[in-house]
MIGU-920370 format. One record per atom (N, C-alpha, C): x, y, z. Coordinates in steps of 0.001 Angstrom, whole numbers, plus 500000, padded with zeros to 6 digits. Each point is the difference from the previous one (the first is absolute). Example, Ala and Ser with C-alpha at 12.3 -4.5 7.8 and 13.67 -1.06 7.14 Angstrom:
513190494310507800/499110501190500000/500900501200500000/499650501050499280/500820501190500060/499230501090500730/
END
This chain:
117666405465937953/498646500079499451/499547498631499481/500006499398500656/499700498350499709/498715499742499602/498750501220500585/498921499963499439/499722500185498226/500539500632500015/499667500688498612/501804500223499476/500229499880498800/500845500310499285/500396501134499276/501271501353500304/499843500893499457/501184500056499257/499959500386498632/500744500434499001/500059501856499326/501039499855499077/499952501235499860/500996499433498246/499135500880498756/500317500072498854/499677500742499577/501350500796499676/499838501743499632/499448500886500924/499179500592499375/498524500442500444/499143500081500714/500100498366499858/498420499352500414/501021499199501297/498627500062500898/500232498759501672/499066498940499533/500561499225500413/498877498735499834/499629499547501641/498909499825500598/499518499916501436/499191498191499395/500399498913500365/499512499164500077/499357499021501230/498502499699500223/500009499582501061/500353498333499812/500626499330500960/500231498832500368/499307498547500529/499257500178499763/499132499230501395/499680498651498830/499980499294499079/498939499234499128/499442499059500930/500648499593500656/499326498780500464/498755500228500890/500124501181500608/498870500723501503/498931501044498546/500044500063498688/499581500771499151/500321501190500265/501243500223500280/500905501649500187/498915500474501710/499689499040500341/499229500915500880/500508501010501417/499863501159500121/500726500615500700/500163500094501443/501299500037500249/500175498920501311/501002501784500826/500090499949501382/500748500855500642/501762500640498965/500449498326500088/501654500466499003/499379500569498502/499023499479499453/499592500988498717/499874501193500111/499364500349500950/499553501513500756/501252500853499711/500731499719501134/501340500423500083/500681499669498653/500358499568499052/500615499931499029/499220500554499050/499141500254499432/499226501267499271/500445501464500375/499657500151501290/500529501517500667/501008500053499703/501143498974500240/501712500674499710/499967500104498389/499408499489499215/499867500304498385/499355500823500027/499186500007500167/499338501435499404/501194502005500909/500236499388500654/501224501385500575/500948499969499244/500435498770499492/501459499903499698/499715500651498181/498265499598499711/500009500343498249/499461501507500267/499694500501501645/499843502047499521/501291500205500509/501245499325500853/501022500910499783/501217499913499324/499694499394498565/501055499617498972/499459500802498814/501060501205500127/499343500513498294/500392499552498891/500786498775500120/499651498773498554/498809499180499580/498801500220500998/498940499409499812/498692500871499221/499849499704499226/498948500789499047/498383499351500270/500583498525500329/498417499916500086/500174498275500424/499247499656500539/499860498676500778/498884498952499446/500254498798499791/498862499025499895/500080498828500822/498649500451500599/499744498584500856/499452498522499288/500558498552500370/499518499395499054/500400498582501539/499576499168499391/499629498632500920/500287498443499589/500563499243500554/500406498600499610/498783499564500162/500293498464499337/498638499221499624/499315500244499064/498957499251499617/499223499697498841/498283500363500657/500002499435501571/498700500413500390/499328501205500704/501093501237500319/499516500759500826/500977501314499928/499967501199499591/500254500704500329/500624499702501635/498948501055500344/499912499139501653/498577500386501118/500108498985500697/498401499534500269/499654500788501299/500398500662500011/499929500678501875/501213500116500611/499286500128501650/499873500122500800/501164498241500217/501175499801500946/499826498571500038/499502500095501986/498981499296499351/499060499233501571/500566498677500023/501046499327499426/500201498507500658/500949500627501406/500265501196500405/500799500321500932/501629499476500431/500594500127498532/501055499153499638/501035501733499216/500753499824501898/500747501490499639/499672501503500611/498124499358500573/499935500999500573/499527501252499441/499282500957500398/499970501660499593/501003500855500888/500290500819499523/500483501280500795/499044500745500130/500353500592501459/499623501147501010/498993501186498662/498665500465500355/499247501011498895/501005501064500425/500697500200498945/500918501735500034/498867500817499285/499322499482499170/498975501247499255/498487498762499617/499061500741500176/498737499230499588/499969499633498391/500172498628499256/500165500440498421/500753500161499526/501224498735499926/501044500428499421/499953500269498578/499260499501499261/499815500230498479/501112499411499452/501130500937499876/500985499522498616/501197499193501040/500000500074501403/500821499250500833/499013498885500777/499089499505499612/499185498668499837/498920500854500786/499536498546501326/498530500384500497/500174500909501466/501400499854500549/500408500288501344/501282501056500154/500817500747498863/501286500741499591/499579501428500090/500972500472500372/500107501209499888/499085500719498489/499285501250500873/499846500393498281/501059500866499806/500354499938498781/500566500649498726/499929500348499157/500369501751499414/499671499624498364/500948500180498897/499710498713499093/501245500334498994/500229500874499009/500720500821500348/500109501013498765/500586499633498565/500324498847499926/500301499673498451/498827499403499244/499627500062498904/499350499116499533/499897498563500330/499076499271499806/499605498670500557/499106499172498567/500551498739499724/499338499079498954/499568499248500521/499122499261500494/499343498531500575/499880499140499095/500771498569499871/499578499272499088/499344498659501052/498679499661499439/499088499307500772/499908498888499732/499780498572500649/499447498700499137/498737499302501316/499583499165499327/499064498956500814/499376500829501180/500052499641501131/499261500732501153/500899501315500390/499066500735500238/500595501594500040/498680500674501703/500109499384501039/499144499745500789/500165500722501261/498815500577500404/500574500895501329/501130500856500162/501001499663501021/501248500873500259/500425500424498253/499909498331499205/500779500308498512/499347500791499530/498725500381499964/499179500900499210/500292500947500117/500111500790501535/500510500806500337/501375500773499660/501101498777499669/501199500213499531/500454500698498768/498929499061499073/499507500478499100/499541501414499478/499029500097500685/499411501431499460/500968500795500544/500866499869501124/501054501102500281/501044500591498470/499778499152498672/500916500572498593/499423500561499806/500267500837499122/499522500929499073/499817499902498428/500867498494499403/499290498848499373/500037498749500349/499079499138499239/500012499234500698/499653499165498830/500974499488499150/499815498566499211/499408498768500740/499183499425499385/499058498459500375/500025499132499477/500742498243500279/499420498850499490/499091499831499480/499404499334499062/498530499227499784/499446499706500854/500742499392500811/499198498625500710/500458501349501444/499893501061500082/499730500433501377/498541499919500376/500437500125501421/498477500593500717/499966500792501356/499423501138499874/500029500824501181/498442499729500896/500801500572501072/498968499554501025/500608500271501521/498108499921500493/500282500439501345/499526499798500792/500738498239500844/499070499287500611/499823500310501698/500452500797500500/499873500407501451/498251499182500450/499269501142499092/498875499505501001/499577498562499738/500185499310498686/499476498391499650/500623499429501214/501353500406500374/500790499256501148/499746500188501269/499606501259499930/499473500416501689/501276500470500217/500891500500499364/501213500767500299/500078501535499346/500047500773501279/499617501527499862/500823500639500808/501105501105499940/500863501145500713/499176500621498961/501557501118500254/499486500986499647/500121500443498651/500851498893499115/499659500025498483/500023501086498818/501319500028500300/500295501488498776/499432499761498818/499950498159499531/499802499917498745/498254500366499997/499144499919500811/498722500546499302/500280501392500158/500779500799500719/499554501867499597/500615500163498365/500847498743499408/501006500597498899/498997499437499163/499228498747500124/498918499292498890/498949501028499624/499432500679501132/499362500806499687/499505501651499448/501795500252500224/500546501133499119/500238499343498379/500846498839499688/500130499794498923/499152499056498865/498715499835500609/499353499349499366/498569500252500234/498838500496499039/498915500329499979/499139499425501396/499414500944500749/499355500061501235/499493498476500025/498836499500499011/499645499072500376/500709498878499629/500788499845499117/500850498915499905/500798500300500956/500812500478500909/500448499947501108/499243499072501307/499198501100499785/498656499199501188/499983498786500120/499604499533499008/499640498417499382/501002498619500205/501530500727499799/501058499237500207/499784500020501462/500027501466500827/500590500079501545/498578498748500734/498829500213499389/499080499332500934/499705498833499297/500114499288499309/499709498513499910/501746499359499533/500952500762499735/501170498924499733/500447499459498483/498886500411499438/500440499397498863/500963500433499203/501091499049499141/500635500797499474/499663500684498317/501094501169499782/499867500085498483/500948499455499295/499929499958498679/500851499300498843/500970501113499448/500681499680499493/501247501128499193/499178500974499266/499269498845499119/499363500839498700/499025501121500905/499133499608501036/498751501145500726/501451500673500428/500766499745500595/500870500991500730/500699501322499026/500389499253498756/500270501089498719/498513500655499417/499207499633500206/499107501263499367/499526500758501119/500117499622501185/499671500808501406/500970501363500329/500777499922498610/501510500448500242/500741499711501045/500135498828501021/500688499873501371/501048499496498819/500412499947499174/501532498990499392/500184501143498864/500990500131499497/500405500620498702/499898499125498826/500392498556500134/500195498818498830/499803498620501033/499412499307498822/500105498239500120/500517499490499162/501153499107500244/500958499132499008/499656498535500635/500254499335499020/499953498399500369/501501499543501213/499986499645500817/500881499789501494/501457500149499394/500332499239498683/501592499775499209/500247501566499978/499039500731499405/500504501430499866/500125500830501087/499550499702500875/499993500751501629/501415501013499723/501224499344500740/501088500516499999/500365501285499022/499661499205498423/500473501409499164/499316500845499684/498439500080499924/499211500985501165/500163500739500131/500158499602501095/500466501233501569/501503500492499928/501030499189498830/501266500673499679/499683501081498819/499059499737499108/499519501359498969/499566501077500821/499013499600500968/499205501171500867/501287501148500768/501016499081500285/500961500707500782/500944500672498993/500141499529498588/501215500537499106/499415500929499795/498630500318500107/499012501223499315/500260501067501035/499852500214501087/500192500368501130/501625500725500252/501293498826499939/501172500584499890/500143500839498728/499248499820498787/500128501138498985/499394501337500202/499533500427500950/499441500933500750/501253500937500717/499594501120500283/500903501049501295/499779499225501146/501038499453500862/499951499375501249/499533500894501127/500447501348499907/499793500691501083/498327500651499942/499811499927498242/498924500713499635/498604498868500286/500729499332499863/498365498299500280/500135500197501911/500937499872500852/500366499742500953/498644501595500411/500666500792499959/499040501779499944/498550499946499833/499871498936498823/498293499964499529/499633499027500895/500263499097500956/499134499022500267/499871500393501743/501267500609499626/499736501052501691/498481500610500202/500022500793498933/499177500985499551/498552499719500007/500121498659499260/498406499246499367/499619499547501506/500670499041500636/499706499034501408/499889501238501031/500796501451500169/499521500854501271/498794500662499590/499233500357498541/499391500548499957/498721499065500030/500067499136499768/498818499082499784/498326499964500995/500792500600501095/498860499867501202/499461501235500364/500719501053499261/499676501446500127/498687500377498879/498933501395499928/499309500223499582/500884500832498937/499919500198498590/500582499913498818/500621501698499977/499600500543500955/499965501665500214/501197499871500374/500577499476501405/500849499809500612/501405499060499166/499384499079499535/501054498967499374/500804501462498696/499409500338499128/500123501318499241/501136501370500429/499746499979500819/500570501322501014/501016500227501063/500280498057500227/501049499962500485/501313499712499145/501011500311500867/501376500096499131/500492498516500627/500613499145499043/500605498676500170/501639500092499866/500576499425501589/501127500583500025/501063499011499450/499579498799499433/500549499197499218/500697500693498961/498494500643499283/499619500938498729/500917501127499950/500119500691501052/500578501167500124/501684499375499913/500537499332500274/501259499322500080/500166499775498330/499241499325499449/500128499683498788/500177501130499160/499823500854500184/499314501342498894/501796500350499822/500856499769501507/501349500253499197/501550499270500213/499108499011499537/500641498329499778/501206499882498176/500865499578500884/500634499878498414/499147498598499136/499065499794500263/499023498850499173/499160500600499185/499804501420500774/499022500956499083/500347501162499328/501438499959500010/500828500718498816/500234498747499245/500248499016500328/499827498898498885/499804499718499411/498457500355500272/498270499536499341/500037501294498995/500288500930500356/499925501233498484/500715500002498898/501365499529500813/501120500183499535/500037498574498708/499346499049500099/499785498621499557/498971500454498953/498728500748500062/499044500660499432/500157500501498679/501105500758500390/500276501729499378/501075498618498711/500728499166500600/500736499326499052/499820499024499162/498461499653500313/499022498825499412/500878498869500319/500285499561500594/500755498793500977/499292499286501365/500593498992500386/499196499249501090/500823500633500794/499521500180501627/500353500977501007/500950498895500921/501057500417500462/501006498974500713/499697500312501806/499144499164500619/499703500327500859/501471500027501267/500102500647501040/501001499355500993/499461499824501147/498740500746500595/498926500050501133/500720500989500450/500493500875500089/499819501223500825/500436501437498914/
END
């Protein structure tokens, strides 16, 4: 995984992308080295929850790489999202932290909004320069800009390019927090300790739950049974959780 750097402490995976010098920008071997992390953090039940985070000082990461250095791989799926601009899709069933800095651009934007938080630099900026560039596929990151961020501020980014700032991005709600760049790291390590103090199987169940129902009309989302959910209901995590309750004590999770 030469693209990106993966670790594992405790809990938590750490998914780092590699690139500083190209601004992490995502290249074919990134592709492929995201996908084998992200499989390797849904089929390890030591993983509670994952944060993506990025070398350098200037960029998250900036795209798409068009210097054509490495190449793309073959489209296996239109939109790779959380396996860059050209990867397989996938989805991760563990929790996901994004910690962001400097340019957060195209493919990265995209990368981005694939967490479910998403700590921010100061000095970030999102954005989405396809059309300023005259560079247009088929662009998962505007269907995700425009689910997660108010219709016309979506708009506005997708058709003139411009970017936003941390601070518009935190009251747009697209970010959870802005820390000054030094704090980045411990961050997105609070966001995740908050997270492992949680039921693993029971967060893992809810986000199943929240992300399949999301596109359904609220009748349907309601009425269906979540078979995550249904697994959980007789989990030794949730004799745990009573059992921890009933004793006024903190609950000793094991994930299953």
């Amino acid at each position: 995984m030469a693209e990106i750097e993966y670790s594992r402490e405790g809990h938590v995976a750490h998914v780092r992308l590699s690139r500083p010098k190209s601004l992490n920008a995502i290249n074919a071997a990134m592709e492929t080295a995201l996908a084998e992390a992200w499989n390797q953090i849904n089929s390890d039940p030591e993983v509670w929850v994952a944060v993506l985070s990025a070398e350098g000082e200037r960029a998250f990461c900036a795209g798409g790489d068009v210097s054509g250095e490495g190449g793309h791989a073959a489209r296996v799926a239109i939109g790779g999202g959380i396996t860059g601009v050209g990867g397989p899709l996938l989805k991760l069933k563990k929790p996901l932290v994004a910690a962001v800095q400097g340019y957060v651009l195209g493919g990265g934007f995209e990368l981005a909004m694939c967490a479910d938080i998403i700590v921010a630099a100061s000095n970030a900026q999102f954005g989405l320069p396809e059309t300023k560039v005259g560079i247009i596929g088929e662009c998962g990151v505007l269907h995700r800009a425009i689910r997660q961020l108010p219709y016309r501020i979506a708009m506005a980014m997708i058709l003139t390019g411009d970017r936003m700032n941390a601070r518009d991005a935190l009251g747009y709600g697209l970010v959870n927090e802005v820390v000054e760049p030094q704090e980045l790291r411990d961050a997105a390590a609070r966001w995740a300790a908050k997270i492992v103090a949680a039921s693993p199987l029971a967060v893992q169940a809810a986000k199943d739950a929240a992300l399949q129902g999301l596109g359904w009309p609220l009748e349907v989302a309601l009425s269906t049974r979540y078979e995550p959910i249904e697994r959980y209901a007789v989990s030794e995590d949730r004799n745990e959780g009573r059992k921890a309750f009933a004793e006024k004590r903190s609950p000793q999770w094991q994930g299953r």
